[in-house]
Phi, psi and omega in degrees: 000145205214152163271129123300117148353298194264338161235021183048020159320100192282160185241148133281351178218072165287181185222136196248122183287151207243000182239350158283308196093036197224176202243141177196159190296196180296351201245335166275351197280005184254164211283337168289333183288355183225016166049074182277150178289319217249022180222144190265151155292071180217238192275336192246017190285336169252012173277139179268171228282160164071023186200114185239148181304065179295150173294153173296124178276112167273119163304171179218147159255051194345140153255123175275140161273132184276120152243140150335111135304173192309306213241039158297330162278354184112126188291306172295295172327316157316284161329311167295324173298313194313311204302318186316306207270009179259319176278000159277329174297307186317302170334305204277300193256356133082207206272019164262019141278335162272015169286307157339290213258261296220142175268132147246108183345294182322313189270005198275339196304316170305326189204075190330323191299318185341312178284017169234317192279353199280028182264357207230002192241135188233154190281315185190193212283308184300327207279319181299308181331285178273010161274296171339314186272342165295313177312316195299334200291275183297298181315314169290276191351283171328291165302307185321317193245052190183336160067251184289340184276047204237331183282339174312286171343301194285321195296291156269048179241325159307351177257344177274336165279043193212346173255010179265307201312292206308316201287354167278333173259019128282345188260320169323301210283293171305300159278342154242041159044090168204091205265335179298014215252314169320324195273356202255123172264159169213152230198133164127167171278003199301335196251355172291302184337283184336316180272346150302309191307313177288306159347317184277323159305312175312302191280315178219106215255266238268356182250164213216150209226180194253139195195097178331138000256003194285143171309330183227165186266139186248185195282128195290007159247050169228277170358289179304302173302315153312334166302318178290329170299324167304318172287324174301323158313271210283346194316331179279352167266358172005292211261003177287321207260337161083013171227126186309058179290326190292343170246342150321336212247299195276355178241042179253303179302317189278346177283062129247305202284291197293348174282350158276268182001271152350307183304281177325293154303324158264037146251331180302308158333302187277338176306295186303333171088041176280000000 
């Protein structure tokens, strides 16, 4: 039988502090109750026995940066930026951006790149408008449900009017001795355009667009088709009307073609359960 130290309480079991070494009943035995001498009065004086304090481990975490890919804004949205901003380069710098830019048969041999940039060089502010204001239309659709393969859609069916053109103002030049037919560039997104429309007629059939000056909406394939009849008319006036119908036409065919296609693959998709 042993006192606590601090009120002499005898204990049969008493309890001996492990940082004084002194002896105390149950009610003195932890070191704040008996003000222990052998622990600093500090920061760790309320911690209870057997039990320690780690300092806080400060981590550093990187911060990653989000970058965007490109065509996280939109692929069609994209495209419409490029034009804007060619047609402000027009503005600025005036006709040696469609010498540059604009496809002319004559010059493509010098300068290759034309059949792909004359898709993004527009004649002036209108031309640039309603290619533009169709596209935000048919082109966000279009994307929405074919997704990178819209960018497929735009490039080639825009690069086939522009190799309908060039082999039509060889046949111009050559076979009806029109040699002045090399030198007429042609320009715009139109025959890309075209080909979104078919593509878009192919894939969703059923949808029904508005189409200046008629009043009511018709099916976008009574649409397509009017267009096409309009280019097929006038297609021997080309160079009167001053407009590329013959690349209205081939890249209108080819968005019909790759939008089956298209079709055809997310129907397999959906059979296969992909």
């Amino acid at each position: 039988m042993a006192k606590c130290d601090v009120c002499g309480k005898e204990e049969y079991l008493p309890y001996k502090c492990k940082y004084c070494g002194g002896t105390f009943c149950v009610e003195h035995r932890l070191p704040e109750k008996h003000n222990c001498p052998g622990i600093r009065k500090d920061e760790d004086w309320n911690v209870p026995v057997k039990v320690k304090r780690e300092r806080p481990v400060e981590v550093t975490v990187p911060v990653r940066r989000t970058v965007r890919k490109v065509g996280a804004y939109g692929w069609n949205n994209l495209i419409i930026a490029i034009c804007t901003v060619i047609l402000f380069l027009k503005l600025l710098f005036g006709s040696v951006i469609d010498y540059y830019l604009a496809l002319t048969p004559a010059l493509l041999p010098k300068m290759p790149w034309q059949i792909v940039t004359a898709i993004f060089d527009h004649a002036g502010f209108w031309h640039y408008f309603v290619n533009m204001f169709v596209l935000f239309f048919f082109g966000a659709e279009l994307e929405r449900r074919v997704g990178n393969d819209y960018l497929k859609v735009f490039f080639t069916s825009g690069i086939a009017g522009n190799l309908a053109y060039i082999a039509y103002a060889l046949l111009e030049a050559y076979a009806l001795k029109s040699p002045v037919a090399l030198e007429i560039p042609a320009l715009g997104a139109s025959a890309a355009i075209f080909g979104v429309m078919g593509a878009l007629a192919m894939i969703a059939p059923y949808i029904n667009v508005v189409i200046f000056p008629i009043p009511i909406p018709i099916n976008i394939r009574w649409a397509i088709l009017l267009f096409a009849l309009y280019d097929i008319i006038f297609l021997p006036f080309t160079m009167q009307t001053g407009v590329a119908h013959i690349s209205h036409l081939a890249g209108l065919l080819v968005g019909l073609y790759m939008g089956k296609m298209l079709r055809m693959k997310r129907r397999s998709e959906w059979y296969l359960g992909l």
